[in-house]
N, C-alpha and C positions, 0 to 999 in steps of 0.2 A: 812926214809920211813914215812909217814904220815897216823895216822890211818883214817881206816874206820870209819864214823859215827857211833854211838851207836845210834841203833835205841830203842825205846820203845812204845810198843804200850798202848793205854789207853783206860779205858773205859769212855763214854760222859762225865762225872759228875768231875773226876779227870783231864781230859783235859780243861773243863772251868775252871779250879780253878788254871791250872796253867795261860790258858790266861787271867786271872783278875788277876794274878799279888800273890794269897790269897797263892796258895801253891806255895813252891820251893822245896821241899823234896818227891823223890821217893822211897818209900819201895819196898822190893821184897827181896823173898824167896835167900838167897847165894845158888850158882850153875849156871849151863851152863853159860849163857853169862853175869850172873851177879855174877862177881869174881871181888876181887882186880888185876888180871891179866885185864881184859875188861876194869876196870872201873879207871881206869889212868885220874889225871887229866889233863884240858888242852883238852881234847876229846873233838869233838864237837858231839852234842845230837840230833835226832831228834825226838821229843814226837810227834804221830801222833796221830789222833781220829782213835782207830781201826788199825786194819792191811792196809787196804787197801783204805783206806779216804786219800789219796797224797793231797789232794788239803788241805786239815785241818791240817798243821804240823807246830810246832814249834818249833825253834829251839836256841838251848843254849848250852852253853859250862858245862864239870863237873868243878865245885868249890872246891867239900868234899866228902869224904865218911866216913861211920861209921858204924861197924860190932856191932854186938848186938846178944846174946843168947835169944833172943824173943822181942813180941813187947813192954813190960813192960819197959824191958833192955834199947828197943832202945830209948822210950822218955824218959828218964832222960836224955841222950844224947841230943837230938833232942826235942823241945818243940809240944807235938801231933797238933797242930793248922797250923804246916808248910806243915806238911803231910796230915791230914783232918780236911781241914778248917771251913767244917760246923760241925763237931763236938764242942758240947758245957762243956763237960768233958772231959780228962784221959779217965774214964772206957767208955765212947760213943766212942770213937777213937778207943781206943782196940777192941772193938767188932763189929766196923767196919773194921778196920782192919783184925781182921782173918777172917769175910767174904769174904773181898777182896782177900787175901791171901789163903784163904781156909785150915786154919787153926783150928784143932778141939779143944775143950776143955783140958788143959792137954798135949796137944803135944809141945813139945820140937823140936823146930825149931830156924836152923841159919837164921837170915835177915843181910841184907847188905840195907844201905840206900845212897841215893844220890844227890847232892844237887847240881841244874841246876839254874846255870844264865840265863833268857833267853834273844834273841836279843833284843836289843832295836828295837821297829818301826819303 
């Protein structure tokens, strides 16, 4: 049987960055459809602009994943510049990222990160 596309939606700022090529790492909160049950590599990806932007989507295969007890956790794994790339520190990343994440001060949170080949042009 052949999986269903994993879809993911994006906001503008993180979907340029994957079409420049700058990001290849998606963070997100572990749970519902992002588990290591979903996120099997060999999956093929579709990052879209938004839910409903069809026509803006790109698409990539999963390469990696990587489980992290927060976002600190996860960039020692992962270098923050894969995940937000106009970040110019660590702590600027981090604190983009729990905005992105919605993430509060202090909260203890599982991430799951994941890391998209995207098609060549």
């Amino acid at each position: 049987m052949t999986d269903k596309r994993l879809f993911v939606p994006l906001a503008s700022a993180p979907f340029a960055w994957f079409a420049s090529g700058r990001k290849t790492w998606e963070l997100r909160k572990h749970g519902r459809q992002y588990t290591e049950r979903n996120l099997r590599l060999g999956r093929r990806v579709e990052l879209r602009r938004g839910y409903n932007d069809a026509a803006h989507a790109i698409w990539g295969t999963l390469k990696e994943v990587k489980r992290a007890g927060g976002i600190e956790a996860f960039f020692q794994q992962v270098p923050f510049a894969l995940v937000i790339p106009e970040a110019a520190t660590e702590a600027q990343a981090v604190e983009q990222a729990k905005r992105i994440l919605k993430i509060e001060d202090g909260e203890r949170c599982e991430l799951i990160g994941f890391r998209v080949e995207v098609d060549a042009s």
